[in-house]
Backbone bond lengths (Angstrom), bond angles and torsions (degrees), N, CA, C in turn:
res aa  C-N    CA-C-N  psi(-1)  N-CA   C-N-CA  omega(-1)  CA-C   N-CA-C  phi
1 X - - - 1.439 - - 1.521 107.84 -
2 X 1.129 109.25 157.02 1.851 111.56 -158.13 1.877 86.53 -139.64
3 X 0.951 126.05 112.51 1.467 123.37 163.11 1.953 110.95 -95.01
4 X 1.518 85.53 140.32 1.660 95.09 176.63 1.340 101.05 -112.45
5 X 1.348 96.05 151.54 1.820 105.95 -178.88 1.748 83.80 -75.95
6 X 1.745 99.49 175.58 1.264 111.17 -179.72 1.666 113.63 -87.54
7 X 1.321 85.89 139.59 1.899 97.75 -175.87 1.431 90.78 -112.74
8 X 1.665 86.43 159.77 1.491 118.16 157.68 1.441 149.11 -122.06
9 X 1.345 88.89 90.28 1.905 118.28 -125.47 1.824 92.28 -72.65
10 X 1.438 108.86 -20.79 1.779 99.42 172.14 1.751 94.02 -95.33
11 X 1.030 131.93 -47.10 1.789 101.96 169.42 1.044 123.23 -23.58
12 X 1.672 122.95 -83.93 1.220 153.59 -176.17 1.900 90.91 -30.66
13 X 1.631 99.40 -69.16 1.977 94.68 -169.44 1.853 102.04 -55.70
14 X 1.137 129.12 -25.89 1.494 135.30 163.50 1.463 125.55 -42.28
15 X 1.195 86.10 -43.33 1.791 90.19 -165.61 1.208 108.35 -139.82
16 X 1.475 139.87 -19.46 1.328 128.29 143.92 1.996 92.54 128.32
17 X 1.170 90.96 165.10 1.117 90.68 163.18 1.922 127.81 -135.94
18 X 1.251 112.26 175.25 1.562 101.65 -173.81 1.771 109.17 -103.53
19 X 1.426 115.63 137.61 1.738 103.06 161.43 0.812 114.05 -113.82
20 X 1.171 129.75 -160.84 1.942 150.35 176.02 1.445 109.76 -135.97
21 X 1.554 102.30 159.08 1.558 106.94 157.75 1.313 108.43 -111.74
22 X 1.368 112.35 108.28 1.878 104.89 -175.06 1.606 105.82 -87.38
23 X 1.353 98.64 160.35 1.568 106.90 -159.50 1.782 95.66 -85.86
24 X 1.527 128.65 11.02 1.335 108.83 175.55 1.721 97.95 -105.64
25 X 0.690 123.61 130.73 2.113 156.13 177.24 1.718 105.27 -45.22
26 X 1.029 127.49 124.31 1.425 120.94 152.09 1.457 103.83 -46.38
27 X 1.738 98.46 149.47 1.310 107.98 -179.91 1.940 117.45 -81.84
28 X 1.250 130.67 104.38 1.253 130.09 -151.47 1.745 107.77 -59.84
29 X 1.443 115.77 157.06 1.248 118.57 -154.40 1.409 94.92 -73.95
30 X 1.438 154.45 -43.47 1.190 153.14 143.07 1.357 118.93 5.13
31 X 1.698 104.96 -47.04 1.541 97.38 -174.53 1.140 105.64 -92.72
32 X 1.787 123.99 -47.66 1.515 141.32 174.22 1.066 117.35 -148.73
33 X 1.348 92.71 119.29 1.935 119.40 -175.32 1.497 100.32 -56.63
34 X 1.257 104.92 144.49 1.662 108.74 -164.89 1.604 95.49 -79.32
35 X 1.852 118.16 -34.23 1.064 115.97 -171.62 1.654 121.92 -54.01
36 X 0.843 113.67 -24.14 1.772 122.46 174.86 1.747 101.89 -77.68
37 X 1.281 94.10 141.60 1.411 99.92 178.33 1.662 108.17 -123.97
38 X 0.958 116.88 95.28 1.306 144.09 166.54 1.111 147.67 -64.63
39 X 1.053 137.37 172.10 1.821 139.63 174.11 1.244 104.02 -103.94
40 X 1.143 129.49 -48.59 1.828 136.79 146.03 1.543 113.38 -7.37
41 X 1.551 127.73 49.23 1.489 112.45 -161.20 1.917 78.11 -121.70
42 X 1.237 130.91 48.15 1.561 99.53 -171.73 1.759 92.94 -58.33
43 X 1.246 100.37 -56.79 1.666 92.39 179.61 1.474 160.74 -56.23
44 X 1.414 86.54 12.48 1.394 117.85 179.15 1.936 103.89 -110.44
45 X 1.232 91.92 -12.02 1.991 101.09 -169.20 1.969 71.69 -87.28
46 X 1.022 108.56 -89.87 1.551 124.82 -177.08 1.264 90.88 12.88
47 X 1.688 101.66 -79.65 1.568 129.63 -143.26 1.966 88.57 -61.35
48 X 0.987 108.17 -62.56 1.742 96.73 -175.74 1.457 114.53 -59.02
49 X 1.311 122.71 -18.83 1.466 116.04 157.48 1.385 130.00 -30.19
50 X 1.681 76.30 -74.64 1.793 114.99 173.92 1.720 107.74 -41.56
51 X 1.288 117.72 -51.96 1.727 137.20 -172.24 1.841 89.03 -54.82
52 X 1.227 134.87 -77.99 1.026 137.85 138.94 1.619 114.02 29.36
53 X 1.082 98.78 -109.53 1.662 120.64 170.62 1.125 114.78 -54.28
54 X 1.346 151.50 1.81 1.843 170.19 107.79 1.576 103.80 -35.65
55 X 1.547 105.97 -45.84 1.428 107.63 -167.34 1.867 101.54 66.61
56 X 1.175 116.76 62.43 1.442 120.14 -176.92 1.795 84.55 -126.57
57 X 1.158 79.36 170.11 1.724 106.34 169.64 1.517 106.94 -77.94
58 X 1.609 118.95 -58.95 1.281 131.84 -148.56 1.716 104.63 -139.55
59 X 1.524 125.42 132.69 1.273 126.25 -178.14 1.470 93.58 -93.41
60 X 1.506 135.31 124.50 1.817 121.31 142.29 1.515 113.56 -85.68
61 X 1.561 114.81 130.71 0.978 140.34 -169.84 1.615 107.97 -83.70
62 X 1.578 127.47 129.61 1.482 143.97 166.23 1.251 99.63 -81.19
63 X 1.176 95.89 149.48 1.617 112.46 172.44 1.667 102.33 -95.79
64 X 0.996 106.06 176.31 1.778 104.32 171.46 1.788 136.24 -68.83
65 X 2.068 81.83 -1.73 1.746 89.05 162.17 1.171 125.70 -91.55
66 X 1.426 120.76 -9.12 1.405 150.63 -125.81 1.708 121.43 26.64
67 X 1.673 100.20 64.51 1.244 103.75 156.82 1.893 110.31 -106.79
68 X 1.394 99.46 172.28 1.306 114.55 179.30 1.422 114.66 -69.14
69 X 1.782 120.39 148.14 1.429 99.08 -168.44 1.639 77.83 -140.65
70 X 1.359 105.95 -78.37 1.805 101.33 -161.27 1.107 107.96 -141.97
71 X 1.177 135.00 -167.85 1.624 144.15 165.71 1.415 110.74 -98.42
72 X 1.485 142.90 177.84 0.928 144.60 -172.87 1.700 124.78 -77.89
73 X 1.769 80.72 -14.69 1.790 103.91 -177.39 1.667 89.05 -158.74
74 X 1.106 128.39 10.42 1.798 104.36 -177.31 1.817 96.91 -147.53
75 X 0.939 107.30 173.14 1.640 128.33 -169.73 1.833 105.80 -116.99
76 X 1.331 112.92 135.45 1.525 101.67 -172.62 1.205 114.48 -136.12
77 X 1.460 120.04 138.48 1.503 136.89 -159.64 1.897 94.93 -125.45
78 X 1.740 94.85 140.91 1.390 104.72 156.21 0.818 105.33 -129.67
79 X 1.577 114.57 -169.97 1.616 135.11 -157.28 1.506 109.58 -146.82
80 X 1.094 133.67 110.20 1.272 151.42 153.94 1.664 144.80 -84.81
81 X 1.207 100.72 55.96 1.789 91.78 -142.90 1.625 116.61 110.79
82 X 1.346 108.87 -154.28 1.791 101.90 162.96 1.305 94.60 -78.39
83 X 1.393 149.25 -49.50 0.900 147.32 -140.44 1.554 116.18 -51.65
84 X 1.381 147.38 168.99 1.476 137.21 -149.42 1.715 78.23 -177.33
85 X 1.583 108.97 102.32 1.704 140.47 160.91 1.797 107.89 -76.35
86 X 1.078 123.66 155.07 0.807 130.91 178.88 1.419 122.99 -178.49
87 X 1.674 150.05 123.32 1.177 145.42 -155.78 1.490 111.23 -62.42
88 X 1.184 135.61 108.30 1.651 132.62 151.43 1.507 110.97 -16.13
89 X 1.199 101.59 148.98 1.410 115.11 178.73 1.625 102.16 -69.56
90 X 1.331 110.52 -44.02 1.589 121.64 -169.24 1.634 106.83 -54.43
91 X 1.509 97.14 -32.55 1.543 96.71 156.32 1.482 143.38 -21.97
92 X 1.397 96.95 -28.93 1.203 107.09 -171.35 1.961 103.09 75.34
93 X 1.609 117.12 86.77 1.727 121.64 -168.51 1.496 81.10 -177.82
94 X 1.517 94.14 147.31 1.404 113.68 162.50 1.280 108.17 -95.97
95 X 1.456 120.99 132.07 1.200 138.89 172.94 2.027 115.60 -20.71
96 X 1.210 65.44 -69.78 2.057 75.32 -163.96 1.460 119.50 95.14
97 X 1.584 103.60 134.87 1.402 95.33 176.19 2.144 124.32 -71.56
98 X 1.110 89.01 -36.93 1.716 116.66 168.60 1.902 115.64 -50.32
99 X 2.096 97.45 -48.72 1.039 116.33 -166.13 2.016 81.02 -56.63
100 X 1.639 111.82 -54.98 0.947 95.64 -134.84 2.192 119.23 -92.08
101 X 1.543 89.02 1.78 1.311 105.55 160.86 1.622 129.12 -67.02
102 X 1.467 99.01 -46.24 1.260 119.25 166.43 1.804 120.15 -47.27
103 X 1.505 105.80 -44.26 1.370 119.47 156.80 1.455 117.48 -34.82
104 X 1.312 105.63 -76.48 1.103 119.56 -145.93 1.922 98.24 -83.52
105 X 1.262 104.84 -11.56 1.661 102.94 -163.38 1.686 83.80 -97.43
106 X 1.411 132.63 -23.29 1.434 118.51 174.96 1.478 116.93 -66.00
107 X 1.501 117.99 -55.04 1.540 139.38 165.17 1.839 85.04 -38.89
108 X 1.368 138.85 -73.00 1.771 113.22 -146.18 1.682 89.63 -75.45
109 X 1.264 125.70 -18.88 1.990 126.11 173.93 1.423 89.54 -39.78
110 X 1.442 125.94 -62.10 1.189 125.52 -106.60 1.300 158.07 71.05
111 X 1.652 95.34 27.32 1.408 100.09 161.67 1.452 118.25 -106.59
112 X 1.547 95.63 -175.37 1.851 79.82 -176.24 1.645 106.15 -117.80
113 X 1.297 104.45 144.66 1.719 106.88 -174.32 1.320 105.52 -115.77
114 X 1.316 112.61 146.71 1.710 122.10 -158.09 1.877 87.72 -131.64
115 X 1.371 110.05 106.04 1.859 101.49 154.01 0.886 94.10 -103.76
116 X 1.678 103.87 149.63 1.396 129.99 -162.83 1.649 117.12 -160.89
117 X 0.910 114.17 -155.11 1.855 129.07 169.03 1.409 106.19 -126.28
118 X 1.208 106.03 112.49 1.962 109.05 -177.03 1.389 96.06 -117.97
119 X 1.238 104.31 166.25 1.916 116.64 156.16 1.340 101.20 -132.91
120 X 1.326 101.45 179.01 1.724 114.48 -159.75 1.849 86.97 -67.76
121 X 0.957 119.40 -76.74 1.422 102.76 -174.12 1.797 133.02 -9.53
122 X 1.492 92.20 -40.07 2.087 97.24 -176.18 1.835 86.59 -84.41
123 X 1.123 137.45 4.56 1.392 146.17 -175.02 1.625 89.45 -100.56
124 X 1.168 137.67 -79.00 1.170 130.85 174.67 1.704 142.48 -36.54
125 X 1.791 80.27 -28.82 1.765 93.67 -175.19 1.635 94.33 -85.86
126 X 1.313 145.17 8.80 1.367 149.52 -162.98 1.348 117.17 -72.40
127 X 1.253 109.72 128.83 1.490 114.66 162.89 1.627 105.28 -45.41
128 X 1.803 85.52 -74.64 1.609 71.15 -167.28 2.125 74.35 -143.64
129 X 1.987 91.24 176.38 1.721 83.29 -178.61 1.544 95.56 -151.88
130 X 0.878 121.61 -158.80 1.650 108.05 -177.04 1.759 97.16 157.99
131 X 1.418 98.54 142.46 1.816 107.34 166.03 1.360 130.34 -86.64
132 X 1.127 128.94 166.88 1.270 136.36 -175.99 1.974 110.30 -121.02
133 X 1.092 131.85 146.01 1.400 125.93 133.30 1.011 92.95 -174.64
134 X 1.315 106.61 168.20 1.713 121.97 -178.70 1.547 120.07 -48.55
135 X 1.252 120.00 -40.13 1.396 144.17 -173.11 1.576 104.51 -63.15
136 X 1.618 114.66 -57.56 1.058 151.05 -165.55 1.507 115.09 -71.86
137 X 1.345 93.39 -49.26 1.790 96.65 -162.91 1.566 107.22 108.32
138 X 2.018 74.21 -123.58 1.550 105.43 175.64 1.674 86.28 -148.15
139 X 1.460 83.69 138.92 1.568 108.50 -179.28 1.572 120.75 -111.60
140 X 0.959 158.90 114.72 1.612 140.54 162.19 1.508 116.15 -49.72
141 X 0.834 110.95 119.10 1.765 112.26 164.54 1.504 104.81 -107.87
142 X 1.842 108.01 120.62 1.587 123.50 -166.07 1.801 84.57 -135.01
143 X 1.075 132.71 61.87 1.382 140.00 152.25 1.783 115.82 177.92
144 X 1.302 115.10 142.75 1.420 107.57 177.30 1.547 99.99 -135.94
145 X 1.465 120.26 111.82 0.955 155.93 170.18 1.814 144.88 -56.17
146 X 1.667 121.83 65.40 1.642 110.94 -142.41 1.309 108.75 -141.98
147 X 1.534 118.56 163.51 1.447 100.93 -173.18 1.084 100.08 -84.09
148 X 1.496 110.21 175.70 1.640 126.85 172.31 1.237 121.24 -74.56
149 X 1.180 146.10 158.89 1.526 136.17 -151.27 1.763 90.40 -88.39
150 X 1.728 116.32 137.36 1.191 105.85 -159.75 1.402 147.77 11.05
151 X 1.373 105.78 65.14 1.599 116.48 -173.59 1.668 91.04 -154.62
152 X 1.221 90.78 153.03 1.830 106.69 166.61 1.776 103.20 -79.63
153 X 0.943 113.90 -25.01 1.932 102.82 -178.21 1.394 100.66 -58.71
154 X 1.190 104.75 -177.35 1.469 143.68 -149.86 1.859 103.49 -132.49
155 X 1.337 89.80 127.47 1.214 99.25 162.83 1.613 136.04 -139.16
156 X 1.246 135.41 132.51 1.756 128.17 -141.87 1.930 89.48 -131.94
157 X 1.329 81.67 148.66 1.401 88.85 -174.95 2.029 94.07 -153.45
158 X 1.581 102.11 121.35 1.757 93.89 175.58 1.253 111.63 -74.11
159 X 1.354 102.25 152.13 1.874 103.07 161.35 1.202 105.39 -107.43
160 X 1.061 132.40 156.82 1.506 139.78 151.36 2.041 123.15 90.14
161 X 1.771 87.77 3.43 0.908 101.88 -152.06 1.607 130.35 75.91
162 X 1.391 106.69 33.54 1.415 104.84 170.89 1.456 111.31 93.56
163 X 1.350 111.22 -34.44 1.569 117.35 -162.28 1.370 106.35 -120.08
164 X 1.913 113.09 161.85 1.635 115.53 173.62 1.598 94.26 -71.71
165 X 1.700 97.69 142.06 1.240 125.39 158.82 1.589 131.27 -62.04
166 X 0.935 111.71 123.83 1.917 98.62 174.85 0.776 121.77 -71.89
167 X 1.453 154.36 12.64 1.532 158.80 128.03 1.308 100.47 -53.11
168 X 1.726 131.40 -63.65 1.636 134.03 159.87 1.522 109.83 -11.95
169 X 1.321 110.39 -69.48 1.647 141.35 -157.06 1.624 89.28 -66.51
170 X 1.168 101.72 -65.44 2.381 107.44 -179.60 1.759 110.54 -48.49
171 X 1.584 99.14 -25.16 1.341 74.62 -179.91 1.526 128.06 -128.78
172 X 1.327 96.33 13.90 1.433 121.83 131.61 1.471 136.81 -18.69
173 X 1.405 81.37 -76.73 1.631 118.73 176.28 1.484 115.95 -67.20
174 X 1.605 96.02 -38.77 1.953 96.12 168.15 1.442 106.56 -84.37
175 X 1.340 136.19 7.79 1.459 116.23 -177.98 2.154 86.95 -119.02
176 X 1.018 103.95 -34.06 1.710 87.10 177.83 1.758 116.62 -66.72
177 X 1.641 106.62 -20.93 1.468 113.47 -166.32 1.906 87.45 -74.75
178 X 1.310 127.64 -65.65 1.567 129.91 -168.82 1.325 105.10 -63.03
179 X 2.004 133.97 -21.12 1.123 119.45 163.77 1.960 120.18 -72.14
180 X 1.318 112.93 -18.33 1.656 114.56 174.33 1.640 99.15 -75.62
181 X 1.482 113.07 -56.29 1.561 113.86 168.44 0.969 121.43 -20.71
182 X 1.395 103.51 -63.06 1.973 110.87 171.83 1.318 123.37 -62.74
183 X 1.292 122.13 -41.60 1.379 103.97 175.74 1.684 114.24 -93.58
184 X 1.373 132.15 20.86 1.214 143.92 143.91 1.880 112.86 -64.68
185 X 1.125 100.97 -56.92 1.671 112.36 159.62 1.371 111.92 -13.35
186 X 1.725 103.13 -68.65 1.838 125.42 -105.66 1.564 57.11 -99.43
187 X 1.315 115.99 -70.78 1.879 108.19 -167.90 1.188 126.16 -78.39
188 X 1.154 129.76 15.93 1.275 132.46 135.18 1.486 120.58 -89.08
189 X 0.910 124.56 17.47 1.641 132.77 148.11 1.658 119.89 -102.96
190 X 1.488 105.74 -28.14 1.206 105.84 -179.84 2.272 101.46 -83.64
191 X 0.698 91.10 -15.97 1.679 90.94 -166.16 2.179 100.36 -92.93
């Protein structure tokens, strides 16, 4: 069992939140399949260390090409246009259940979603970008957080102009509207 301090999950969707790229690597699927969910996280302990010392909310994890893979607990999508980016599984990332509603509820929007291989850079060029997990939701991410090319400093770069996106905000709203749906369902089967 993993306890979280208490969040403030309509702040956070308010005003956005900040990540990092921490300098320790997702662990590559070779060694451990992301799909297993494990106690095996040294690198996920690391990575929230690292988040820490960024002073970010959330670390996203590189794979060993340095593409984008996941958060330490969440899955992360940008926005380019209509378009809606998001890390390939081949990435080496566990799906997500959130990750994968969010998918599928953009595609019936009508937008179009591209998984792929990104680096923090196609993260920077972003409309707008934002996290996912069950806990979470959907989050805005309005800062991206990294070291300096061989140096211990810090370097910050806004996305979105600082602020949540209204594509963020739309699809929000389409994943809280099919989560009341569902539990309208769930108790009207139970009743």
């Amino acid at each position: 069992m993993m306890l979280h301090p208490g969040r403030d999950g309509e702040r956070l969707r308010r005003h956005g939140v900040s990540i990092g790229i921490p300098r320790v690597r997702r662990n590559p699927p070779e060694s451990l399949d992301p799909r297993i969910k494990s106690n095996n996280g040294l690198n996920i302990i690391l990575a929230k260390l690292e988040a820490r010392r960024l002073g970010v909310f959330e670390c996203v994890l590189l794979n060993r090409h340095g593409r984008l893979t996941e958060g330490t607990t969440s899955n992360i999508f940008f926005i380019r246009g209509r378009a809606l980016y998001t890390p390939a599984l081949s990435c080496g990332l566990l799906e997500g259940v959130t990750r994968a509603a969010v998918v599928r509820l953009a595609r019936a929007a009508g937008y179009r979603v591209v998984e792929g291989a990104y680096r923090p850079e196609h993260l920077k060029a972003a409309d707008e970008a934002f996290l996912t997990s069950t806990t979470l939701e959907i989050v805005p991410i309005v800062r991206l957080v990294e070291y300096g090319a061989g140096t211990s400093r810090f370097r910050s770069t806004s996305i979105g102009g600082g602020r949540p996106g209204s594509l963020t905000v739309r699809l929000h709203q389409l994943f809280r509207d099919e989560v009341r749906a569902e539990m309208k369902r769930e108790l009207a089967g139970l009743l």
